[in-house]
N, C-alpha and C positions, 0 to 999 in steps of 0.2 A: 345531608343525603342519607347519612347510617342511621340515622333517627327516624327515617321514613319521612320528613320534609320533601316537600317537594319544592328543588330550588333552580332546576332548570339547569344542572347539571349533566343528565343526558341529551340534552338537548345540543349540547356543545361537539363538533366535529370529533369524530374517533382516534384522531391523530394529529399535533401538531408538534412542529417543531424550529428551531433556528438554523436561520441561514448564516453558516460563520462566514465574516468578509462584508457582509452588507447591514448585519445590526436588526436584518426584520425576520419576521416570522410568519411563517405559513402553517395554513390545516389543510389537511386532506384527508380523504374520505378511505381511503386504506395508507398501505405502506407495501412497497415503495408508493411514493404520489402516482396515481393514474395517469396525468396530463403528460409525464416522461417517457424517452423514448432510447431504448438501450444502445449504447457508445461502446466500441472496441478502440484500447491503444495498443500499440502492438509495439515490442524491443524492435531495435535494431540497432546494427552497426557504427560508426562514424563521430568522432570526436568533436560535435557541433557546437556544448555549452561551454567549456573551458570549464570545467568541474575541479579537472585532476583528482578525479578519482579512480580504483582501479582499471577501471574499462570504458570512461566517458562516454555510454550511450546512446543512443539516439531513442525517442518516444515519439511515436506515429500515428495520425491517423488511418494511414491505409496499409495493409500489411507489405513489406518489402520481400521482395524476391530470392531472399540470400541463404545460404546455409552455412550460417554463422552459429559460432559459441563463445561463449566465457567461461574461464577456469581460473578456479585461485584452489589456496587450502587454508581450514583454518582448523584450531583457531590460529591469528595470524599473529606473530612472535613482535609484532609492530604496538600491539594492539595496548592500550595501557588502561584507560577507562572504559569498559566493553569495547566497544569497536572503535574507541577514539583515538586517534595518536597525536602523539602532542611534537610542534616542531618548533623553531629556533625559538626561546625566549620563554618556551615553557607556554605557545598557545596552541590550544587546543585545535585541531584539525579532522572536524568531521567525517569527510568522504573520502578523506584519502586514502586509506585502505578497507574500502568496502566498494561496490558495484551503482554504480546508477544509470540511468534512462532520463535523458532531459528531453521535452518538446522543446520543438520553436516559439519564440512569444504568441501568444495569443492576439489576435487582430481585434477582437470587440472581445466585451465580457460574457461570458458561458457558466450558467448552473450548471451543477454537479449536483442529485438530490437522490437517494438510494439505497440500493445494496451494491454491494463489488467485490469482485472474487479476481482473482490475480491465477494464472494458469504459468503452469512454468513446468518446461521438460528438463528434466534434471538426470546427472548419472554420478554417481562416485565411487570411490573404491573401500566403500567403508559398507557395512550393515543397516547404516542409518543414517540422517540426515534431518539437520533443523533448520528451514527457511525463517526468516523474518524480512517480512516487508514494510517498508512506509511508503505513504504517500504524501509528499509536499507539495506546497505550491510556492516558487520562489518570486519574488520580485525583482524587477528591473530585469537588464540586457545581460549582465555578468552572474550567471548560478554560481560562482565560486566564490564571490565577496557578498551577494547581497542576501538580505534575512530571508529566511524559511518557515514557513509555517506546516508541522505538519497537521492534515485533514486527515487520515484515516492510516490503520493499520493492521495489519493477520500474520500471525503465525502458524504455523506445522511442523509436526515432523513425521519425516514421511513413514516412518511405518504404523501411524496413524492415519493413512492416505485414506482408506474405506469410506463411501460415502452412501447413505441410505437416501435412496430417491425418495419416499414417502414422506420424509421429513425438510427434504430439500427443496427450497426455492429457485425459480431460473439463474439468479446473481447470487445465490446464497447455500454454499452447500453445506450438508451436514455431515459431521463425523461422530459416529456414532462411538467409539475409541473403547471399542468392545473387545477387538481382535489386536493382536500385536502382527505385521508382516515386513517383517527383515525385508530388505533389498538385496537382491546380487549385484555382487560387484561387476562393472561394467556395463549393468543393464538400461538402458531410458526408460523411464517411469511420468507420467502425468499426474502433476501433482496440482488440485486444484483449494486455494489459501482464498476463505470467506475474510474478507475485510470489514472493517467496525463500518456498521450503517454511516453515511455520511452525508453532510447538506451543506456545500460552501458555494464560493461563487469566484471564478479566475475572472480579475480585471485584463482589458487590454494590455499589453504589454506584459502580463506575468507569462510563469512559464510553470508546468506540470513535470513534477521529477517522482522518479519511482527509486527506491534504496534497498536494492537486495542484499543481505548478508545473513547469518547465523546468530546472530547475537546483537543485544539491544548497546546503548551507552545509556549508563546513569547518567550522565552531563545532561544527555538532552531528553529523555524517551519520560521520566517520572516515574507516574502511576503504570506506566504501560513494561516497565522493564522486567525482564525475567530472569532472577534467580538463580 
């Protein structure tokens, strides 16, 4: 094609990509896929997965009526491999000192194929503040014993919250991290966290977990951990 061949090259769809979970791959004609239709999960309350972790979550389809919060501090003196703590026998214990959101299992299977942005009202008593989000999908009935996959993740911090509308897409904000804006302590702030483009697919019976904390673990995160 750099040679001026013509190989039929552009002729190929603008966009494709893998479906993690199901092994196939799709094109589409922009990004996100057009044929998709925008999903809200919303936090809530109520200890449904048996996580045991700091605040065993609940993740919803339909937003709940509650004026609920969560409060911890970190970093957390627990914490031994980034956010890992490790319990009897020296094994390592992912969620137990950090924050999650578990849905109910899934009834059929559902794509996930997109952009995602995670929205989160936050206040602290500090100047500053650094979210780290993932998104998993756990399998099986039990999220506290069974494997995880994570699908996507974003970070922030929040006095990098500024976001330039011109550059930003509806599921996709941009921070332009031009400005520096301290927080006041005790003030609520809307912080909204672009998450890494993502294409998977939740079988029936899995379930959709979200992991709020400040900081990554080498154990699990890789390429994605921060420094």
């Amino acid at each position: 094609h750099l040679k001026g061949i013509d190989n039929g090259v552009m002729d190929d769809p603008p966009v494709s990509y893998a479906l993690a979970g199901s092994g196939a791959s799709r094109t589409a004609t922009s990004w996100p896929p057009p044929d998709g239709a925008e999903r809200s999960l919303y936090l809530a309350g109520g200890a449904t997965a048996e996580v045991g972790s700091l605040n065993d979550g609940a993740l919803t389809e339909e937003a709940v009526p509650e004026d609920g919060s969560v409060n911890w501090s970190y970093p957390d003196p627990a914490w031994e491999a980034g956010t890992t703590a490790f319990g009897p026998g020296g094994r390592p214990e992912r969620f137990v000192r950090v924050c999650t959101f578990t849905s109910e299992a899934f009834a059929r299977e559902r794509e996930f194929s997109g952009d995602g942005m995670f929205v989160l009202f936050a206040s602290t008593d500090q100047d500053d503040l650094d979210v780290i989000v993932k998104l998993h999908i756990v399998s099986g009935d039990a999220p506290g014993s069974r494997p995880v996959r994570t699908v996507s993740q974003g970070w922030l911090r929040a006095s990098h919250r500024a976001v330039d509308p011109s550059m930003s897409r509806p599921l996709h904000p941009f921070h332009p991290h031009r400005d520096l804006e301290p927080l006041e302590a005790g003030e609520i702030y809307e912080l909204r966290v672009p998450l890494v483009p993502m294409a998977f697919t939740v079988a029936g019976g899995e379930r959709l977990m979200i992991e709020l904390s400040n900081a990554d673990s080498p154990l699990y995160d890789g390429r994605f951990s921060h420094w």
